[in-house]
C-alpha positions in Angstrom: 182.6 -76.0 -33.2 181.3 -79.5 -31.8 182.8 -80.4 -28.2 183.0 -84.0 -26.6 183.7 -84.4 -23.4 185.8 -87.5 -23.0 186.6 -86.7 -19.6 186.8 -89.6 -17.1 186.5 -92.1 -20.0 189.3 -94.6 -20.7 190.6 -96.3 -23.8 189.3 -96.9 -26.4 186.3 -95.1 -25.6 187.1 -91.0 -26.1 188.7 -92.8 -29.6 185.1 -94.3 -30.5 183.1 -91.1 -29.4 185.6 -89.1 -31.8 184.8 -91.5 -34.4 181.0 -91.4 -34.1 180.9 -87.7 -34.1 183.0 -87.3 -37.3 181.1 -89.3 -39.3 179.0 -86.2 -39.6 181.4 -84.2 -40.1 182.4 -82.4 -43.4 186.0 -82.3 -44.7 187.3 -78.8 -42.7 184.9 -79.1 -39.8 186.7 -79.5 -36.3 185.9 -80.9 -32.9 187.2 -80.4 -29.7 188.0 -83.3 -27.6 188.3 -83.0 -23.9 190.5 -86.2 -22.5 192.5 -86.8 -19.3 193.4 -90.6 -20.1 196.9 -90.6 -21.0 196.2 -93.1 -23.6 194.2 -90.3 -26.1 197.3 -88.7 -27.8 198.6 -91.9 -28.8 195.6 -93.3 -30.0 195.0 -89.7 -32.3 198.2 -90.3 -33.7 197.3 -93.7 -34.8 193.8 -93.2 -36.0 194.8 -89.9 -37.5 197.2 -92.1 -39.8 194.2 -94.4 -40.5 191.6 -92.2 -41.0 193.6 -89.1 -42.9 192.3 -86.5 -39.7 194.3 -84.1 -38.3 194.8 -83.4 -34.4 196.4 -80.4 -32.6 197.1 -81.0 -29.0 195.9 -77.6 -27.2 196.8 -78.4 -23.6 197.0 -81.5 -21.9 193.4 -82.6 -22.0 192.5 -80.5 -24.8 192.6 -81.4 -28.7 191.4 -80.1 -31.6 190.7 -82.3 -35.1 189.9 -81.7 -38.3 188.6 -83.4 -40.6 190.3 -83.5 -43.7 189.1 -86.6 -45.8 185.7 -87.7 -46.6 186.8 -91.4 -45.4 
């Protein structure tokens, strides 16, 4: 499983590393993101509705997506 360490970045950009990384991703693969800006969870939930990706917050800083769509 890919990691990305988002850690010390602030919004938008753990969003946009997501992004960049899923793009070669395969419907099922998963990531794990490692976040500490507040603003991450919200911004999953919103791009998870606009992408068709699912999240699962782990811990505080830690979340796990999956790709689910070939979007």
């Amino acid at each position: 499983m890919k990691e990305i360490d988002a850690r010390g970045l602030r919004c938008p950009q753990p969003i946009i590393e997501l992004s960049k990384e899923v793009t070669f991703m395969q419907a099922g693969d998963q990531v794990m993101l490692h976040s500490d800006d507040p603003a991450t969870e919200p911004d999953l939930v919103a791009w998870s509705r606009m992408t068709g990706n699912v999240f699962d917050k782990k811990s505080k800083d830690l979340f796990v997506i999956t790709k689910l769509s070939e979007r």
